[in-house]
DRENKE-884308 format. One record per residue (C-alpha): y, x, z; residue in three letters. Coordinates in steps of 0.25 Angstrom, whole numbers, plus 5000, padded with zeros to 4 digits. Layout:
% DRENKE-884308
YXZALA ...
***
This chain:
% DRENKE-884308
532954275537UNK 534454285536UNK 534154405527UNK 533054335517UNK 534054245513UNK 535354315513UNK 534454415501UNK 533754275494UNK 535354225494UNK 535854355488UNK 534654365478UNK 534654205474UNK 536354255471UNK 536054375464UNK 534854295453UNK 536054195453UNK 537254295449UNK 535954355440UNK 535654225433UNK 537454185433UNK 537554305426UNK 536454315415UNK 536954165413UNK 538254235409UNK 537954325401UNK 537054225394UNK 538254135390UNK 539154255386UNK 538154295375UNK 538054155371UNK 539554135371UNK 539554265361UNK 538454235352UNK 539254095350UNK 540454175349UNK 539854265338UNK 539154145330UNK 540454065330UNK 541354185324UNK 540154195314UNK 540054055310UNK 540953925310UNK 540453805320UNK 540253785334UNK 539253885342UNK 538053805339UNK 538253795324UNK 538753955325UNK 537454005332UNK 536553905323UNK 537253975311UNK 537254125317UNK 535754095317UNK 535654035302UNK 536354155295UNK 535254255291UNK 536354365290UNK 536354375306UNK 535254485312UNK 533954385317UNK 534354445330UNK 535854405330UNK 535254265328UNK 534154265336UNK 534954335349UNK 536254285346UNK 535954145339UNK 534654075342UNK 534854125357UNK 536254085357UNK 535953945351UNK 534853925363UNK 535853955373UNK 536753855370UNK 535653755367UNK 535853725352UNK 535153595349UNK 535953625336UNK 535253745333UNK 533853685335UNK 533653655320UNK 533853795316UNK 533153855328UNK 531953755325UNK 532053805310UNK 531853965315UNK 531053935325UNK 529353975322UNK 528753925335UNK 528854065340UNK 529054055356UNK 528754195357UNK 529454255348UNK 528154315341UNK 528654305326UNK 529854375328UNK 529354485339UNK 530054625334UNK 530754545323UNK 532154505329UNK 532954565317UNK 531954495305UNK 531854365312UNK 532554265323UNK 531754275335UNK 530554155337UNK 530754165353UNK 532354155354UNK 532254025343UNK 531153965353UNK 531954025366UNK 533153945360UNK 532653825356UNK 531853805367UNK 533253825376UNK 534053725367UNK 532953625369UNK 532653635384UNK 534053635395UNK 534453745402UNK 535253775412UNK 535653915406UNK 535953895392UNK 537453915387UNK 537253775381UNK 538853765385UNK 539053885377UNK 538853805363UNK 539453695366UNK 540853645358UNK 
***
């Protein structure tokens, strides 16, 4: 019995240093998209991301990996607007299956909107704030 639950203790430790981790790594690829937005464009992160998306001469991929995600991490009730605008009630992503670099993916825009409108306790929410 001593055994059982010295193993269940070190699994229920390691899916926590697992999920701590991938947390981690998560927020550092948000600070660098925001990073790389603000260099590219004046404003705060939120106004950097929403206009990293807007500008056509960025790969659909940039936007869509870098961009749209980025803006759902952070929970961008700012960007709603535009994501709403580029949004063609896809939830799967069917439209734009094979199509990453002719068009901004339908299942990130739904992925994103759907995590700035419902709370989570892992977005980077902090991350875009001022």
């Amino acid at each position: 019995m001593k055994r059982v639950i010295i193993i269940g203790g070190f699994i229920i430790g390691l899916i926590f240093l697992l999920m701590a981790g991938i947390y981690i790594w998560i927020g550092q690829s948000v600070k660098a998209h925001i990073s790389e937005a603000i260099e590219m464009y004046s404003g705060d992160a939120e106004d950097a991301l929403i206009a990293f998306v807007s500008d056509p001469e960025n790969s659909f991929y940039d936007r869509t990996h870098k961009g749209v995600w980025t803006l759902g991490q952070i929970r961008s009730e700012k960007a709603l607007p535009l994501l709403y605008q580029l949004y063609q009630n896809d939830p799967d992503g069917e439209t734009c299956y094979g199509q990453h670099d002719s068009s901004i993916c339908q299942y990130e825009i739904h992925k994103a909107i759907s995590s700035i409108e419902n709370w989570s306790p892992f977005n980077h929410q902090r991350l875009g704030s001022k």
